[in-house]
C-alpha positions in Angstrom: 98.3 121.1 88.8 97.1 118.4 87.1 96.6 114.9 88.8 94.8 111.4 87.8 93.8 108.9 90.0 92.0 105.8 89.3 91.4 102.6 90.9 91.2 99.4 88.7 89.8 96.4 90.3 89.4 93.0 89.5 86.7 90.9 89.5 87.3 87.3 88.2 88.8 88.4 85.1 87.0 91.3 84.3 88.5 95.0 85.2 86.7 97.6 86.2 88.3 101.2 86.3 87.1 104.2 88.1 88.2 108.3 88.7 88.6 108.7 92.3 89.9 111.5 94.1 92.6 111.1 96.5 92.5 114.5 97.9 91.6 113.9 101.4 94.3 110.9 101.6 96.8 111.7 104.8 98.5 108.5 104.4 99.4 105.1 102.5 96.3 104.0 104.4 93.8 106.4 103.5 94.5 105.4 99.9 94.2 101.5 100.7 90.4 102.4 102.2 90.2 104.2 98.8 90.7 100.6 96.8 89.1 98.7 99.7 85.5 101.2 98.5 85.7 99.0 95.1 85.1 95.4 95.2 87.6 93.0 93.8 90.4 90.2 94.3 93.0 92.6 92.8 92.7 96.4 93.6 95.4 98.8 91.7 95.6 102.4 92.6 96.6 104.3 89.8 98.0 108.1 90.3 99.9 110.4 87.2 100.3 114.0 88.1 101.5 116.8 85.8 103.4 114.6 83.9 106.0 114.3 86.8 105.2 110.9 88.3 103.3 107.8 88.0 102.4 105.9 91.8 100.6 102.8 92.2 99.2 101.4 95.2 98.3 98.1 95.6 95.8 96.0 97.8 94.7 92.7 97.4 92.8 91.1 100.5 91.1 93.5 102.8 93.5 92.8 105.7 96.7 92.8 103.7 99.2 95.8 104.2 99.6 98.3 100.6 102.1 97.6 98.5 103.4 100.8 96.8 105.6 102.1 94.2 106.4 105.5 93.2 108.2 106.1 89.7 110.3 109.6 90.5 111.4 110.1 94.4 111.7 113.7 93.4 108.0 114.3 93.0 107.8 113.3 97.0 109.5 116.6 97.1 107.2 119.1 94.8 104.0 116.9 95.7 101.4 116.0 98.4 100.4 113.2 97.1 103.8 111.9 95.9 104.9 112.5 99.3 102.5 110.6 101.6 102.8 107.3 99.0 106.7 108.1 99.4 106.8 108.5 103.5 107.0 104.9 103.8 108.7 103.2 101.4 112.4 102.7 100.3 114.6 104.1 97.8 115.2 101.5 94.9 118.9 101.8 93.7 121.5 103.5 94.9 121.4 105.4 98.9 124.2 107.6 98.8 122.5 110.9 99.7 124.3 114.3 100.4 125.9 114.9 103.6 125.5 118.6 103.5 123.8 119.1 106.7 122.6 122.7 105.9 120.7 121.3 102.2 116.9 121.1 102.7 116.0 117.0 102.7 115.0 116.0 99.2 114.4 112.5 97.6 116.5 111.1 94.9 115.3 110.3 91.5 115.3 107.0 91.7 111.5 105.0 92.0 110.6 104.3 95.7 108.8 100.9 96.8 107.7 97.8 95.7 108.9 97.5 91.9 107.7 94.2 92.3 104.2 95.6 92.5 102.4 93.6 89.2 104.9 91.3 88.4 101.4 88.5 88.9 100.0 90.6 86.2 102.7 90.6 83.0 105.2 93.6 84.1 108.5 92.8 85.8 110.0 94.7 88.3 112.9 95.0 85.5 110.5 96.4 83.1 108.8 98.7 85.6 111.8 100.7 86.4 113.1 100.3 82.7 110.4 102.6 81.7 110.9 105.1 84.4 114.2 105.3 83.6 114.0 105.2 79.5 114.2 109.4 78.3 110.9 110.4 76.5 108.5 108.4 78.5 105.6 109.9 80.5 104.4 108.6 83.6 101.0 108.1 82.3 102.8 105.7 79.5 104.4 103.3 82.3 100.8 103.8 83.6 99.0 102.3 80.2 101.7 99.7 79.3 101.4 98.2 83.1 97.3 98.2 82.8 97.7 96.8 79.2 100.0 93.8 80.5 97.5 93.5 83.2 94.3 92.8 80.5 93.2 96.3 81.3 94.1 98.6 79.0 91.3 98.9 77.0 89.3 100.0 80.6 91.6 102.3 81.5 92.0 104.0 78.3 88.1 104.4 78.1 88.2 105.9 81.8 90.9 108.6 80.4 89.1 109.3 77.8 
């Protein structure tokens, strides 16, 4: 398995982007104290893993609640990580699930959370779930356009690099 995580934070109007590891995270929470460790008005958690998904997690404020969005719901199903950001958030789109009561529980495609996410920083909820959904585009693509919208795509592209 291959996973990225990073946290971009913003300070004034400079962006600052650093590898973290979110191995030890248990919960949406653990990975808000993750961005609350970096020091900025606007902290973006940024997570890709073997080409599956793309999550972010967002905290602003150090008392504010983490906003979350996760790009696949069926990585929650295959992935750790995927699954603790997915525990507590909603299904975007349609909720018709199975009612086979002997399947195994399993997430939908669709993106889970806050699409909303960085709409303040140049990518629409609309846009957001446009690339999810368009064929032939990798999770760590939605990941790049949203930090270039943001004014940090030259950061993070140096971080990956």
């Amino acid at each position: 398995m291959s996973a990225f995580a990073s946290v971009l934070a913003r300070r004034g109007e400079k962006w600052i982007a650093t590898e973290v590891s979110l191995a030890d995270c248990e919960s949406i929470g653990d990975i808000a104290d993750v961005a609350r460790d970096h020091d900025g008005d606007v902290r973006l958690v940024l997570v890709e893993e073997d080409d599956e998904y793309a999550a972010l997690v967002r905290v602003d404020d150090e008392d504010d609640d983490p906003r979350a969005f996760l790009s696949d719901g069926h990585a929650a199903d295959r992935y750790p990580l995927a699954a603790v950001i997915a525990e507590d958030l909603t299904e975007i789109g349609e909720d018709e699930l199975d009612d086979d009561e002997d399947a195994p529980p399993a997430h939908d495609s669709a993106p889970f959370g806050d699409a909303g996410i960085v709409e303040d920083l140049g990518t629409p909820a609309t846009d957001l779930l446009a690339m999810c959904a368009h064929e032939g585009t990798l999770p760590i693509d939605v990941l790049a356009a949203v930090c270039e919208k943001a004014g940090a795509g030259e950061v993070f592209d140096d971080l990956r690099a």
